[in-house]
C-alpha positions as a printed Julia matrix, in Angstrom:
210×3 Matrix{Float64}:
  27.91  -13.97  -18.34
  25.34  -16.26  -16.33
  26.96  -16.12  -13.43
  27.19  -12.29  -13.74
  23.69  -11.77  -14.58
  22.75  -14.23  -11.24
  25.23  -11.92   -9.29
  23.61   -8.96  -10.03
  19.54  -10.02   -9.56
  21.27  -11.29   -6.23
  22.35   -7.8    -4.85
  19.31   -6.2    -6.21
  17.15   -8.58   -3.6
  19.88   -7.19   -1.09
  19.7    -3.69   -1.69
  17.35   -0.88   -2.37
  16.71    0.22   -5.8
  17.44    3.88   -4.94
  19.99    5.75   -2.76
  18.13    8.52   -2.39
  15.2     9.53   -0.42
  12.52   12.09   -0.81
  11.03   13.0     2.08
   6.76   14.38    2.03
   5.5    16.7     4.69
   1.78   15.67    5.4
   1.59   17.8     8.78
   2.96   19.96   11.07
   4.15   17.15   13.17
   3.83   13.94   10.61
   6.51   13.33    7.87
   7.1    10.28    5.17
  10.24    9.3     3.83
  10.33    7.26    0.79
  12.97    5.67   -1.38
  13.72    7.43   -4.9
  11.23    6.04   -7.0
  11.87    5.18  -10.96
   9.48    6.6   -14.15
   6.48    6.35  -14.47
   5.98    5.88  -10.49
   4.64    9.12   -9.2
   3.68   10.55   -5.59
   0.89   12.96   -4.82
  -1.31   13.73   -2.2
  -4.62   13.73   -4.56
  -5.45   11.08   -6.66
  -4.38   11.27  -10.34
  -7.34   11.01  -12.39
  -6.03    7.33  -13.5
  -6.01    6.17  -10.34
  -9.78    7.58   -9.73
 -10.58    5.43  -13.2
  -8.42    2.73  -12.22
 -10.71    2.02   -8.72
 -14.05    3.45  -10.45
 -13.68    0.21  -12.51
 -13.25   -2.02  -10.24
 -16.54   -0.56   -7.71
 -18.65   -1.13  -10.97
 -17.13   -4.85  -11.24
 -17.63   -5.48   -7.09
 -21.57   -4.24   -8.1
 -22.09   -5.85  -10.9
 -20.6    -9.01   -9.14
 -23.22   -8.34   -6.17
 -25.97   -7.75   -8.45
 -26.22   -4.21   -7.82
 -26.88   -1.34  -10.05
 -24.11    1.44   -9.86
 -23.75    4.19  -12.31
 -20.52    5.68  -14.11
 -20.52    8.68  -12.51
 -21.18    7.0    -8.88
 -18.34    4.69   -9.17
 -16.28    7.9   -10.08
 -17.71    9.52   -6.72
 -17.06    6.67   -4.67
 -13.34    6.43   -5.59
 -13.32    9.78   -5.22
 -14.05    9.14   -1.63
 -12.29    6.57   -1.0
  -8.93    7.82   -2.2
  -9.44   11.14   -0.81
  -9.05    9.18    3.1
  -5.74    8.78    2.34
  -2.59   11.34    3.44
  -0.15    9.46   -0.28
  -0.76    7.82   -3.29
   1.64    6.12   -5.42
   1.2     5.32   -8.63
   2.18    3.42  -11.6
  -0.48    4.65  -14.43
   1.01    2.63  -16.84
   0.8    -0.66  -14.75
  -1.95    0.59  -12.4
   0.09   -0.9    -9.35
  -0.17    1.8    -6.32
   0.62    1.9    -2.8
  -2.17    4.0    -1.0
  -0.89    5.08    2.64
  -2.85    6.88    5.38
  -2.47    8.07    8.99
  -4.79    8.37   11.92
  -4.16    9.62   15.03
  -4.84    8.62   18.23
  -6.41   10.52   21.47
  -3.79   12.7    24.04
  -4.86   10.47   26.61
  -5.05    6.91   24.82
  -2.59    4.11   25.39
  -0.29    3.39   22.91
  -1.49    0.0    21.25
   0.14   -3.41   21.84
   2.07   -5.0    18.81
  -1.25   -7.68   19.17
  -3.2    -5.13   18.5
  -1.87   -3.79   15.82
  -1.3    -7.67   14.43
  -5.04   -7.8    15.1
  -5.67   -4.58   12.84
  -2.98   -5.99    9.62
  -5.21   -9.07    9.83
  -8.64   -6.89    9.45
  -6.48   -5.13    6.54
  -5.81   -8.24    4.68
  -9.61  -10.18    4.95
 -10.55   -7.2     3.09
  -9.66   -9.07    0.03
 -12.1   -11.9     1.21
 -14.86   -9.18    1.73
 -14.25   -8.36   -1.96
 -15.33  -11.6    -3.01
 -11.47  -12.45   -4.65
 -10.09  -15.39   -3.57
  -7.02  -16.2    -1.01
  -3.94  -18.18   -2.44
  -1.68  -17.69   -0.12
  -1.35  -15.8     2.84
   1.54  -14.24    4.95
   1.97  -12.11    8.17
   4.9   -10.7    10.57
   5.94   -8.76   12.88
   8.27   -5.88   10.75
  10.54   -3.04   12.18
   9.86    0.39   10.19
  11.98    3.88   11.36
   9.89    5.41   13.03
   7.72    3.21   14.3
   6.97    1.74   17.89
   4.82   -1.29   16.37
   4.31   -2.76   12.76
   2.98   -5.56   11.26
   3.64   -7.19    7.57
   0.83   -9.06    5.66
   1.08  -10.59    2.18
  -1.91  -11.84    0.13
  -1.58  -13.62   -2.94
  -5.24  -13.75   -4.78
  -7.23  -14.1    -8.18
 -10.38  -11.98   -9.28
 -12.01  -13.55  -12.21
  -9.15  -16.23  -12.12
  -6.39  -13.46  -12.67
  -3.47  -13.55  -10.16
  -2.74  -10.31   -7.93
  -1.22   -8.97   -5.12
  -1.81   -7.15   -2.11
   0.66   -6.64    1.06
   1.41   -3.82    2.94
   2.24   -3.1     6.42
  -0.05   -1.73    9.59
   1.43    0.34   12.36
   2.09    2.95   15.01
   3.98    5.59   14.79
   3.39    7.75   18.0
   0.8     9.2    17.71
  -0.55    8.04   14.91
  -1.83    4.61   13.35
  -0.77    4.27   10.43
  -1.84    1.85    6.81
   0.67    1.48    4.13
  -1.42   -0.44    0.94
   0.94   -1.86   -1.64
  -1.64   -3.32   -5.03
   0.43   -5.36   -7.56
  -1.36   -6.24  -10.85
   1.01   -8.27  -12.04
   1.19   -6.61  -15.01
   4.78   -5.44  -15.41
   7.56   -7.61  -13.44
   9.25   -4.4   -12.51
   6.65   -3.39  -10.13
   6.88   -5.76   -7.49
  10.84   -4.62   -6.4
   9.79   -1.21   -6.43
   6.86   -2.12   -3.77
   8.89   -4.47   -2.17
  11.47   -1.11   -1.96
   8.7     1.54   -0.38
   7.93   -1.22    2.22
  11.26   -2.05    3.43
  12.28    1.28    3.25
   9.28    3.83    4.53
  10.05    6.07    7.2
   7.79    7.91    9.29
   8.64   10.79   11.47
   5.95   11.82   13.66
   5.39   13.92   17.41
   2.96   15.08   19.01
């Protein structure tokens, strides 16, 4: 039975959780396809009113942290604001884990950018947890290969806020023509979460023209 057991967590590391794929029309020209996703994990282009609660709380932690006075209702309109910048959300509300991902694109006339600078831009992604005041345990970053894409770059950050552990990694890219930011958060609150991540990231496609 051991042996079984080891067999199967073994092909799960191999192979996606899901066979399926859903795909999510953002544009006229931009498409994401993600892996099937299990309950409670939803997608949505608008923020579920969790997920608005979910980063409300932690703006009023960041300010009282800084010293700063920030009401209720302005943490609610600042993640409000901040969520709304992104094209998909996905979302755990029992967990709170998400994956926030967002496109940009780029001018007719602008080159496409090299894979250092999009290293450049995964490494401004992941110092945003220093800029939050948490603190760095460990630290990864690669170069990844997403369909779809003509340049990505993996990061991995391991960090505690207020001594608890979390997770943040996530992948930075281009997809011509857009940039594009896929933001994977992992509480650490339910061990299930972190294959399903693991599964949007190594899985995402992007289909995008001009």
């Amino acid at each position: 039975m051991r042996k079984f057991i080891i067999l199967v967590l073994a092909a799960l590391l191999f192979f996606p959780l899901g066979v399926s794929a859903e795909v999510y029309e953002l544009r006229r020209n931009l498409s994401v396809i993600l892996p099937e996703l299990p309950a409670p994990w939803t997608v949505s282009r608008e923020a579920s009113p969790a997920l608005v609660e979910h980063l409300a709380e932690h703006l009023l932690e960041d300010a009282e942290r800084a010293g700063r006075t920030l009401s209720k209702d302005d943490a609610l309109r600042g993640a409000r604001q901040r969520l709304a910048t992104n094209d998909l959300l996905i979302f755990n509300e029992q967990s709170e884990a998400h994956v926030l991902i967002s496109f940009s694109p780029i001018g007719r006339r602008d080159a496409d950018p090299s894979a250092d600078a999009v290293a450049i831009s995964a490494r401004y992604a992941a110092e945003g947890v220093s800029d939050e005041g948490w603190e760095k345990t460990a630290e990864e970053h690669r170069p990844v290969e997403v369909k779809g894409a003509q340049q990505a770059q993996y990061f991995k950050i391991e960090y505690t806020e207020d001594g608890d552990p979390h997770l943040f990694m996530g992948i930075v890219g281009y997809a011509r023509p857009f940039w594009f930011w896929v933001y994977a958060n992992d509480h650490l609150k339910d061990p299930a979460d972190r294959p399903v991540l693991e599964n949007i990231l190594n899985n995402i496609e992007i289909r995008a023209s001009r």
